[in-house]
C-alpha positions in Angstrom: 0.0 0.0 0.0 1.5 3.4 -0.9 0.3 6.5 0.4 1.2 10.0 -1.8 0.9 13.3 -0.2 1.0 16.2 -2.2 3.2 19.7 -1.9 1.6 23.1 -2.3 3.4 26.0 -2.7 0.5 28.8 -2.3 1.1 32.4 -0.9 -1.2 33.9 2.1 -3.8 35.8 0.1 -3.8 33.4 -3.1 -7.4 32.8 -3.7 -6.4 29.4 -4.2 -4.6 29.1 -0.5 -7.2 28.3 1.7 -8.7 24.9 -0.6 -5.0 24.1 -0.5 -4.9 24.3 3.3 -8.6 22.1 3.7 -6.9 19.7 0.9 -4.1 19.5 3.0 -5.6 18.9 6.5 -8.1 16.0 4.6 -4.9 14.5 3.5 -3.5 14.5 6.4 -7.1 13.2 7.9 -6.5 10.1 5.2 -3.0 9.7 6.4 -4.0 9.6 9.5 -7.3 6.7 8.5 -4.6 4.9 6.5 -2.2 4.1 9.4 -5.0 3.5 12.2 -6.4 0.8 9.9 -2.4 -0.7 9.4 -2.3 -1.0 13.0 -5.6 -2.7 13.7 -4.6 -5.2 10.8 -1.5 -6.3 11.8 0.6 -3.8 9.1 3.3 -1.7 10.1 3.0 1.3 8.7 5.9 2.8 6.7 6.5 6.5 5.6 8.9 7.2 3.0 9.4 10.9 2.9 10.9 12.8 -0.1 11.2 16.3 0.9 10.6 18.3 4.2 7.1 18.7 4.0 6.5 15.3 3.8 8.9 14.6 6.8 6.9 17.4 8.7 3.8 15.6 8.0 5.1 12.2 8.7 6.5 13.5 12.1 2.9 14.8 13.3 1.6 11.4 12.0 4.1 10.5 14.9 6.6 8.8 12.6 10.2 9.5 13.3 13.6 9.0 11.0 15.6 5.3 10.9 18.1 7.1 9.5 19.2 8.2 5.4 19.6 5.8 2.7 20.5 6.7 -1.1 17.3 6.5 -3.3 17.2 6.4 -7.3 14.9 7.7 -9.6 15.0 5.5 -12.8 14.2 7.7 -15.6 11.0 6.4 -18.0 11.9 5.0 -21.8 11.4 7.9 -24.7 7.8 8.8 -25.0 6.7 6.9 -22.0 4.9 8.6 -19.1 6.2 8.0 -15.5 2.9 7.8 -14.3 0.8 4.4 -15.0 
């Protein structure tokens, strides 16, 4: 099971700010569904974090590091979309 959580980048006063701050807090809601139901199953939930807001999230999800590892991104063939 992965579990995606998105970046915004929206200044105070964008008319788009405040849906990114309710999309934000329901993803985090979700996040938050997703590792309750991990925990009554028997799964232990992972959290792979990319960047710093992710990191941030996962560490109010109450998460905390294992320590750095190298990751790779494999590029996709000529013409191919990364996304399935």
């Amino acid at each position: 099971m992965a579990l995606a959580v998105l970046d915004f980048h929206f200044l105070a006063g964008d008319p788009l700010h405040e849906h990114a701050l309710l999309l934000f807090k329901l993803l985090r809601a979700v996040a938050a569904a997703l590792i309750l139901y991990c925990l009554e199953h028997g799964i232990e939930p992972c959290w792979d974090a990319a960047n710093e807001p992710s990191a941030a999230l996962a560490r109010q999800l109450g998460f905390h590091s294992t320590g750095k590892y190298e990751a790779y991104r494999l590029k996709p063939p000529e013409g191919k979309s990364a996304v399935s």
